[in-house]
C-alpha positions as CSV (number, residue, x, y, z in Angstrom):
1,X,14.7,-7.8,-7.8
2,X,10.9,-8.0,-7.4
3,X,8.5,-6.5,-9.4
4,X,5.2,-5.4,-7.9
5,X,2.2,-4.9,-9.6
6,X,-0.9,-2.8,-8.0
7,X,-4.8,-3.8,-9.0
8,X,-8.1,-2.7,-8.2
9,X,-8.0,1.1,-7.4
10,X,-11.3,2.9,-8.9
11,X,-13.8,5.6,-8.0
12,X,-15.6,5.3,-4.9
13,X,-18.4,7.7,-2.5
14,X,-17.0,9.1,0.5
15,X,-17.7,6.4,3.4
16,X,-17.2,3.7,0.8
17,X,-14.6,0.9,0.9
18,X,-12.2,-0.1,-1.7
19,X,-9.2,-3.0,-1.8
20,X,-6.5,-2.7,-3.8
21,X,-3.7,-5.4,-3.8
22,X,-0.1,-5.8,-5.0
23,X,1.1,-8.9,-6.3
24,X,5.0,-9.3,-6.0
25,X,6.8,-11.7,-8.6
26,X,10.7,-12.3,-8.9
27,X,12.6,-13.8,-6.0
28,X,11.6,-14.6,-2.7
29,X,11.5,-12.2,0.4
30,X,11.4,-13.6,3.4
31,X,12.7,-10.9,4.8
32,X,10.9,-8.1,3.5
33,X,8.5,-5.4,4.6
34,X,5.7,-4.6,2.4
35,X,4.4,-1.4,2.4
36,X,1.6,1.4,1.0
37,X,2.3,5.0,0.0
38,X,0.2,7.4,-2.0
39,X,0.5,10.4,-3.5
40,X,-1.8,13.0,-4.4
41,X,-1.3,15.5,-7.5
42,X,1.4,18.5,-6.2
43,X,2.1,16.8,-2.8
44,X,4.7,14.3,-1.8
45,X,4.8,10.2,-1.2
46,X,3.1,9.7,2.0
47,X,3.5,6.9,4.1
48,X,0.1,4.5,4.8
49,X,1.2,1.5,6.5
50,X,3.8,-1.5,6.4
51,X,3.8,-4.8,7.2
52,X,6.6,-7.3,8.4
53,X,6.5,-10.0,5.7
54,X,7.4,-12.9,7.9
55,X,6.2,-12.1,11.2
56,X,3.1,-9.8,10.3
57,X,3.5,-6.9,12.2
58,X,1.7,-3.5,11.0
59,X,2.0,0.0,11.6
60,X,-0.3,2.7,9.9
61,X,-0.1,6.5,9.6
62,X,-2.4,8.0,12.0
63,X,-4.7,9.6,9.4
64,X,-5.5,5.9,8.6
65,X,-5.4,4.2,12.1
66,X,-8.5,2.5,12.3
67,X,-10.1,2.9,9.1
68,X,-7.3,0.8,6.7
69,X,-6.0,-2.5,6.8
70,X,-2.7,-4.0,5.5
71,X,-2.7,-7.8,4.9
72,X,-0.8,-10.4,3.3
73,X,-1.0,-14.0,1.2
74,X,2.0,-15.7,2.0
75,X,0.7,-18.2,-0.5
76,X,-0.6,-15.8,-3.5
77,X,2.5,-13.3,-2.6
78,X,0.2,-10.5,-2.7
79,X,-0.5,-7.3,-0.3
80,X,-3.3,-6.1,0.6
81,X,-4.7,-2.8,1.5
82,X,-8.6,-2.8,2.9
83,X,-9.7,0.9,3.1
84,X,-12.9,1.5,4.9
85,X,-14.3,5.2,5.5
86,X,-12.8,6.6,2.6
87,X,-12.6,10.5,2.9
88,X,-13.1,13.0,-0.5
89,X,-10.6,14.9,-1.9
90,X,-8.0,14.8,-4.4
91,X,-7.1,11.8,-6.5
92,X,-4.1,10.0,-5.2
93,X,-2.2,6.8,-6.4
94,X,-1.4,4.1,-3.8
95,X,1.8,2.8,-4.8
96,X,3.1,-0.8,-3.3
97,X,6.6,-1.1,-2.4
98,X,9.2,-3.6,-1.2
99,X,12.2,-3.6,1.0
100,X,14.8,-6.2,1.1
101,X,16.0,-5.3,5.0
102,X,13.8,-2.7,6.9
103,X,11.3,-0.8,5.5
104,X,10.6,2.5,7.6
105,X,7.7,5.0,6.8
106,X,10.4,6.8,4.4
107,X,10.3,6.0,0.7
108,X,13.8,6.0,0.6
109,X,14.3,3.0,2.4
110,X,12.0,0.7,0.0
111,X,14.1,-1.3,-3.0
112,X,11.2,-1.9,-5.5
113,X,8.1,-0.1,-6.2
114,X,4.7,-0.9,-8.2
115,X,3.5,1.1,-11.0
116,X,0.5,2.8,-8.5
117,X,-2.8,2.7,-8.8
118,X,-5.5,5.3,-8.2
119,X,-8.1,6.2,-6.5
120,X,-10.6,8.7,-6.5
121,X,-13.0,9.3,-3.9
122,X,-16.2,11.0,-4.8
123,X,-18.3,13.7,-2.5
């Protein structure tokens, strides 16, 4: 099993930027996608974007096309999500998550999940 474990989520003006990473410990995953959901106070997990562990690929919800972007460190085993032109609103916690086969945009189909950090953007 790995364990993932989210840093640097904070307070931040709308139009600001903010990264937060996940660093994944435990076994290997070669064949893992990586992923981001968050999750805002009385709403459900929402799908930000993925990304193929081995070859790269990424897919983003469309309410973040553009403005995020999901990396990874191979070497560091960490995730990365860059957020650019953050938007106000309620506080959400982004969430880092792990699947062994294929991770989808459902949280159902992710094995591990990090303990979420949050993020606050202010008007």
């Amino acid at each position: 099993q790995v364990q993932l474990v989210e840093t640097g989520g904070g307070l931040v003006q709308t139009g600001g930027s903010l990264r937060i990473s996940c660093a994944a410990s435990g076994r290997t995953f070669d064949q893992y996608f990586m992923a981001w959901f968050r999750q805002a106070p009385g709403k459900e997990r929402e799908f930000v974007a993925r990304i193929s562990w081995t070859a790269g690929g990424t897919d983003y919800a469309d309410s973040v096309k553009g403005r995020f972007t999901i990396s990874r460190d191979i070497a560091k085993n960490t995730v990365y999500l860059q957020m650019n032109g953050l938007k106000s609103g309620a506080p959400s916690v982004y969430c880092c998550a792990a699947s062994e086969t294929f991770g989808s945009i459902y949280p159902a189909t992710y094995d591990a999940w990090g303990q979420g950090a949050q993020v606050t953007v202010s008007s």
